[in-house]
N, C-alpha and C positions, 0 to 999 in steps of 0.2 A: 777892359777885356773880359770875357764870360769865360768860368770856369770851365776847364776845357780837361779832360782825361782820356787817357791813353785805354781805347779799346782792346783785347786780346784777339778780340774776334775779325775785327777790321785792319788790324797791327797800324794801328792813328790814330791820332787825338783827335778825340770828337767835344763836343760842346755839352755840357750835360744840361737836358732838356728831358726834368720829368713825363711821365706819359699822360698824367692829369695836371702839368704844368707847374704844383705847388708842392709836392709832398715825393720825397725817392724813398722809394721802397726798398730795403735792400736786404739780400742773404747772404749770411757768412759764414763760411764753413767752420764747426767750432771742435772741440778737442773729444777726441777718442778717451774715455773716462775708464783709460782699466790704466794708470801711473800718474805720476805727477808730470803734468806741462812741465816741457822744458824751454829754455828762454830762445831757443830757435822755432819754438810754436808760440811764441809771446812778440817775436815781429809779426806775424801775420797781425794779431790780434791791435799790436800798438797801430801797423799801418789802417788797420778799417777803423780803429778808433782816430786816427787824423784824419779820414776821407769822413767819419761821420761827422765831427767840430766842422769839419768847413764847411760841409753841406749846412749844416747848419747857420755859420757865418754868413756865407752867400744868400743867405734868405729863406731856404726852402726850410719843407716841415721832414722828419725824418723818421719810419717806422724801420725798425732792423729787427731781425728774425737769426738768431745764431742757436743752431741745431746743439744739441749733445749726443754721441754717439754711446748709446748705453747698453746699445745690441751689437755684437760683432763675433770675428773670430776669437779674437783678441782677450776680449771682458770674458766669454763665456770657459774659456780656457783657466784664465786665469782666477776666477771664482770658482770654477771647478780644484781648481790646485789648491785652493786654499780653503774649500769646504762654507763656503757660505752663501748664501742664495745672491743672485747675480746684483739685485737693487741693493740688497746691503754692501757689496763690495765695491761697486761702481757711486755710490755715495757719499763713499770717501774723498772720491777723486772731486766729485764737481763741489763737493765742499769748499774742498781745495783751490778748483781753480774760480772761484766767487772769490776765496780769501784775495789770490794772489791777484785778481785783477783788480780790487781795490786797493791794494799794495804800490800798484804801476799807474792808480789814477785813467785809470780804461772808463770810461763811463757805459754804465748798463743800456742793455741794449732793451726793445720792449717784448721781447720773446725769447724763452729758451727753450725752445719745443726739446723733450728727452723724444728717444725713437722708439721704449717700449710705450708711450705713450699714445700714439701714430698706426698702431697695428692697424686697423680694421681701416685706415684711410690706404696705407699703403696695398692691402688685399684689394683695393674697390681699385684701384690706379692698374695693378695687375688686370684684373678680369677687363677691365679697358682695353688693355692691350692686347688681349686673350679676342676679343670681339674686333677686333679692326689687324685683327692678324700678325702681330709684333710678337708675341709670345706662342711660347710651344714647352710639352710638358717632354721631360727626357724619362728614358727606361726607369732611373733612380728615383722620380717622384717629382723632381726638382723643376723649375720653372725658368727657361731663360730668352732673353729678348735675342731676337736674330738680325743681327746689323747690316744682313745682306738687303732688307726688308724697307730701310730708313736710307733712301736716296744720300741724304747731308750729311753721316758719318765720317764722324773725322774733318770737318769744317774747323774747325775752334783748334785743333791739334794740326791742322795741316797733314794728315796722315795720308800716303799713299794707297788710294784703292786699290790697286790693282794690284796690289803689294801685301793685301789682309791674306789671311789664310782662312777662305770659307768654310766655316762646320767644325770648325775647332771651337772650344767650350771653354771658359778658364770659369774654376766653380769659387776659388778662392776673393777673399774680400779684395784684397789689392795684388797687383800683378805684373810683371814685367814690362817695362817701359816700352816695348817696341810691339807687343803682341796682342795685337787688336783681334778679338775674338769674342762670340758669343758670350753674357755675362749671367751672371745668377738675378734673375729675382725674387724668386722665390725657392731657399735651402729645404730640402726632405729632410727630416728629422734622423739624426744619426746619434744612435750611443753615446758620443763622445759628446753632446750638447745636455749631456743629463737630463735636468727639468723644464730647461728650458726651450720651449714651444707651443708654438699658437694652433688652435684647427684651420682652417683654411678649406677652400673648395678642391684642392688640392693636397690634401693629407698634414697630417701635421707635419711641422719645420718652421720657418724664420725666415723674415724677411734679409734680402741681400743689400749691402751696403747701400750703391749707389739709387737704389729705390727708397732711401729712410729720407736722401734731403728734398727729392721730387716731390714729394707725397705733401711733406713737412711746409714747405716753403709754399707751395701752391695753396695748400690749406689754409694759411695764414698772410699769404699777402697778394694772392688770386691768379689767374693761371700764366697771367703778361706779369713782369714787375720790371724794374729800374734798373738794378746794380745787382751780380754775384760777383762775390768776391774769395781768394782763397793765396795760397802759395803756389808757384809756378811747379810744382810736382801734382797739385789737383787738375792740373789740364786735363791732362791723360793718365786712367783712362776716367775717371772720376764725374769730371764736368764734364766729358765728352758722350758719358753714358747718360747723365742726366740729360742733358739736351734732347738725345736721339728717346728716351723713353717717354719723356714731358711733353714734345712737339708734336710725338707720333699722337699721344694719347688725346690731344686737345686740337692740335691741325693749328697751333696761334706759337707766334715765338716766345719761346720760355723767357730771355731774359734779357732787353735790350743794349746793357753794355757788362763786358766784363772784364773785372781785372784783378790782376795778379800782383803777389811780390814776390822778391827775389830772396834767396835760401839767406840764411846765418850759417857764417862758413867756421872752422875752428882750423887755422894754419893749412888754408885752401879748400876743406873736406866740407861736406854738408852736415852740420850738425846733425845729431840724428842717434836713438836708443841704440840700433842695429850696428850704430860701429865704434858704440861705448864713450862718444865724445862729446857727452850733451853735459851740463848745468842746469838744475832747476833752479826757479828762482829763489826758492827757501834756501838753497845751497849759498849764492852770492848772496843773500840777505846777512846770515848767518857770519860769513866772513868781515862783516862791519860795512858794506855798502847799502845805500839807501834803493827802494824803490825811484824815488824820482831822478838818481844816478842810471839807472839801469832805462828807466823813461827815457831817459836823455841819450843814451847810448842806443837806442833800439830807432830813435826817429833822426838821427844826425844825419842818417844816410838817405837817400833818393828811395822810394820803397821798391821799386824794379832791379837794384842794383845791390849786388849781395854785398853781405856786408860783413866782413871778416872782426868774433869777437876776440880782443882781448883785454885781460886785467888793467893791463895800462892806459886806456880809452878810457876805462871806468875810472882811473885817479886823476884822468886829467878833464873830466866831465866836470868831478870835485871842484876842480879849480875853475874851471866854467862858472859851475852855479856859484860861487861864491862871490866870482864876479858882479852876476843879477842880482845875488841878495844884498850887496853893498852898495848897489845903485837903487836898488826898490828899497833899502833901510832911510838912504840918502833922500830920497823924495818924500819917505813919511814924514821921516824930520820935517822936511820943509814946507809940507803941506799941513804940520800943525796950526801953521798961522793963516792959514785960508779958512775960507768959509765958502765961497762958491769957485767951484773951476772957472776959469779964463780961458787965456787963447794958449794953443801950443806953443812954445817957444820955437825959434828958429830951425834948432837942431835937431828938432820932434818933428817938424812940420810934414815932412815926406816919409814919415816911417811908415803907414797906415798904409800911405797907396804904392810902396817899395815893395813893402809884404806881400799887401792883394797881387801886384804884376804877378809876383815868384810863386806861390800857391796857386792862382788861376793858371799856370800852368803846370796843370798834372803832377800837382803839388812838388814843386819844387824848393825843398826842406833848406837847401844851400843858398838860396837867392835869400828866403826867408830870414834864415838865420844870419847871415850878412847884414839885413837890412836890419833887427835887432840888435846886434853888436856892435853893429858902426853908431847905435845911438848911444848906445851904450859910451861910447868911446867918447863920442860928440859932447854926450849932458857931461863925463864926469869932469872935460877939461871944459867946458863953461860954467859948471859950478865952482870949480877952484879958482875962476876969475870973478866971478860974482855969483854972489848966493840968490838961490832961484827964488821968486814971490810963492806965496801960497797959493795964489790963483793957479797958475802955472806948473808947480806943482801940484796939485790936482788932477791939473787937467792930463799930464803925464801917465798919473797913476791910471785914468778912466780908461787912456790907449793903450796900456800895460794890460788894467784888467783883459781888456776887449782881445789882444793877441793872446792871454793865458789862455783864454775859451778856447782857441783852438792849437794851444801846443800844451798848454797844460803841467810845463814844470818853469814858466817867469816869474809868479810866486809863488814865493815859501807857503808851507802845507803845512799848519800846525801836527806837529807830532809830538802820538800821549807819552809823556812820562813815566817810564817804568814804576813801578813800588820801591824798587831795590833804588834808583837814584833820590828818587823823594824822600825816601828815611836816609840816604847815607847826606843831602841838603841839611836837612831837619838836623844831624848827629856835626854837621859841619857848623851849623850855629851853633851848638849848643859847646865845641872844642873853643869855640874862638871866643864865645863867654866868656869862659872859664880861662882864655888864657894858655889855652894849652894847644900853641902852636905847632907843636909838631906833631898830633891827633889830626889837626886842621891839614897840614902836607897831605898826611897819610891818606885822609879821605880825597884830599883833591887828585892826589895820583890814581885812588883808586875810579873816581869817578871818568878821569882822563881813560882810565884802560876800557871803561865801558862804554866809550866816545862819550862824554857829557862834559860840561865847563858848568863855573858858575859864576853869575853878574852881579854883583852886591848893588843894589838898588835902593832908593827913597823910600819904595814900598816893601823892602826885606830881599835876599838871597831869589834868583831865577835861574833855574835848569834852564840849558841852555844844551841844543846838536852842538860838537863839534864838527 
C-alpha cells in the first residue's frame, strides 16, 4: 500500500505523490522565539519530525524549510521590556530551541529561514499584491490584504462566506478564532516598536506575521511545494492567510497537501502560556526524565488526536523503553557470535511489513507500535526457549536499526556522563580499594539520587542511566 495522508484541505487521505515525483518539499511552521518552547509546541514538532523519517523511509528525497518567528508582537514587546536589541533577545530562545530539539532526537531540518532575515523578500510579495489588487494602504500607513478580493477564502478552514464581516481590519498578529477579516501585511511603525523597523514603499513599520512564512517558504522551496504542516490552531487564520496572499500573488496553488496535529491537552485544556499550564521541556528534563521519555510520550498517540499529558505516561514510557533496551541488550549478546546477518527468524518475519501497513496509513503510531511489541513479545519467549544464532541475531538488529530511523527511540542513544558521576566512579574505586565499604554505599546512594548505577566490568567500573 502507498503512503497515504490525511489532507486538511480535502478532509481524506490522499496518496503522497510528490510534484517532481522524488523529492517532498515541506514547511513547517516553527516556534515564535520571544520564551521557551513548551512541550505542547514540541508535538507539533515530534509529529513533522515522524512524517519526515518516513518520507524518508518510503523512498523519497526530503527538503524541509521550518521558519523562526523572530519579528512579532510578541519578541518586539518583550525585548522592549527588557531593554535589549530584538536579535539579542530572541537568540536566546532559538538557542534554546536547537538545544532542546537535539534533546527529543527531532532530526534538523535543511532551512531555518529567521523573518528578520526575509525583509526585502516579504516587501517584493507585498507590492505583488499591491499590483494585482489584493492590498490597499489604510489612513494609519499600514498595509492590509482584502479577503473580499480572493474568490477561495476560507477553503482550508471551511469558513462561512457569507458570514465574514466585510471591511473589518484585525491589525493584531493573531486573532480571534471566528473573525475573518482584513489582515496586516504590512505594520506602520508605532512608538511602542521602538527600533525596530524597516523602510518600505510604504513608510516605515514591519512586516505582519502571516506574510513572514509566504515570503519565506516560497523563497526557499518555490512557489508550488509538497507538504505544510502545523498544529490545528494554525488553520485559522494563519494558513488560511497564507494561502489567500501566496495563490493571489502567483495565480499557481501554494501548497499541495496539508496537515495538521492535534493540541497537547493538560486535564482536557489546551496547553498553552496564556492559561499558565504549559512545561517546558528543560522543566521535565530537570525533574530526572529523559528526552527520549518525553520522545516516546509526544509520538504514542495518533498525530490528529490530542493527546492529554501526564507524569504518569511519562513513568510508564520508563517501563516501555526498558523493555526495548533488554531485548536490543539481548540481541547484541547474541549477535556477538555472528559475523554476517541471516534470515529473520519466524517471529521477526512480519514485523517490517506490520509496521509499513500501520505508517502508510496516515501514520498510524498504534498499528505501528503493536507491531514492534508484539515482537518484542514473540523474540523474548523464543529466546528463553532456545538462544538465537548470531546470523539471526543480526539480522534482527538490521530491522530494529531500519524502524529506529523512523521512530527514533528503539535504540538506546548514548548519553554523556556528567563530570560530577565520573569523579564520584573514579572516588568509588578508589573507597573499595581501600576497603572502605561504607565510602563505597555512600557514593553509590549518591550516584542512585542522580539516576546513575555502576557495572563492575573486566574492563573496570561503567556509568551506567538508571
Amino acid at each position: 500500500m502507498a503512503f497515504r495522508i490525511y489532507n486538511t484541505m480535502s478532509r481524506s487521505k490522499e496518496e503522497l505523490r510528490p510534484i517532481d515525483g522524488k523529492t517532498v518539499r515541506m514547511y513547517t511552521c516553527g516556534p515564535t522565539v520571544y520564551n521557551y518552547a513548551h512541550i505542547g509546541n514540541f508535538r507539533a514538532y515530534m509529529f513533522e519530525d515522524l512524517l519526515r523519517r518516513y518520507v524518508r523511509f518510503s523512498g523519497f528525497g526530503v527538503v524541509q524549510v521550518q521558519n523562526l518567528t523572530d519579528v512579532d508582537d510578541k519578541t518586539i514587546k518583550a525585548s522592549i521590556a527588557q531593554g535589549v536589541p530584538l536579535k539579542t533577545y530572541t537568540q536566546t530562545y532559538v538557542d534554546a530551541f536547537f538545544e532542546d530539539l537535539a534533546k527529543l532526537g527531532i532530526e534538523p531540518a535543511e532551512h531555518y529561514p529567521a523573518a528578520t532575515d526575509y525583509v526585502p523578500e516579504m516587501i517584493a510579495l507585498i507590492e505583488t499584491l499591491f499590483e494585482k489588487g489584493y492590498a490597499y494602504q489604510s489612513e494609519d500607513g499600514s498595509v492590509y490584504y482584502s479577503i473580499d478580493k480572493f474568490a477561495g477564502y476560507g477553503m482550508l478552514a471551511r469558513l462561512d462566506r457569507e458570514g465574514m464581516q466585510a471591511g473589518a481590519r484585525v491589525a493584531q498578529d493573531e486573532y480571534g478564532k471566528d473573525n475573518a477579516a482584513d489582515f496586516a501585511l504590512w505594520k506602520a511603525y508605532v512608538p511602542e516598536d521602538g527600533d525596530v523597523w524597516w523602510d518600505s514603499p510604504w513608510g516605515r513599520g514591519r512586516p505582519g506575521w502571516h506574510i513572514e512564512c509566504s515570503a519565506m517558504s516560497m523563497k526557499l522551496l518555490g512557489e508550488s511545494f509538497d507538504i505544510h504542516t502545523g498544529g490545528v490552531d494554525n488553520i485559522f487564520p494563519h494558513h488560511e492567510d497564507e494561502i489567500a496572499q501566496s495563490e493571489a500573488a502567483t495565480g499557481k496553488p501554494y501548497s499541495k497537501y496539508w496537515m495538521h496535529c492535534g493540541y497537547l491537552v493538560v486535564d482536557g485544556r489546551k496547553m498553552s502560556k496564556s492559561l499558565g499550564n504549559f512545561h517546558t521541556l528543560r522543566e521535565i528534563l530537570d525533574m530526572g526524565y529523559t528526552g527520549r521519555e518525553v520522545r516516546y510520550e509526544l509520538l504514542s498517540s495518533h498525530y490528529r488526536q490530542s493527546l492529554n499529558f501526564a507524569f504518569k505516561s511519562l513513568d510508564a514510557n520508563r517501563a516501555a523503553l526498558k523493555r526495548l533496551d533488554e531485548f536490543h541488550a539481548a540481541l547484541r549478546e547474541a549477535a556477538a557470535d555472528g559475523t554476517v546477518a541471516g534470515e529473520l527468524p519466524a517471529w521477526a518475519a512480519e514485523t517490517r511489513a506490520r509496521f509499513t501497513e500501520a505508517m502508510d496509513d496516515d501514520m498510524n503510531i498504534s498499528g505501528a507500535l503493536a507491531a514492534v511489541f508484539d515482537t518484542v513479545h514473540a523474540g523474548n519467549k523464543a529466546m528463553a526457549d532456545h538462544p538465537l544464532g548470531g546470523g539471526e541475531a543480526l539480522a534482527v538488529l538490521g530491522l530494529w536499526n531500519d524502524l529506529d530511523r523512523v521512530l527514533g527511540f528503539l535504540v538506546p542513544r548514548e548519553e554523556a556522563v556528567p563530570a560530577e558521576v565520573r569523579e564520584l566512579v573514579a572516588a568509588r574505586s578508589l573507597a573499595r580499594a581501600n576497603k572502605d565499604w561504607a565510602e563505597s554505599d555512600r557514593i553509590r546512594d549518591r550516584l542512585a539520587e542522580l539516576g546513575w548505577g555502576v557495572k563492575d566490568t573486566p574492563e573496570g567500573p561503567k556509568p551506567r542511566k538508571l
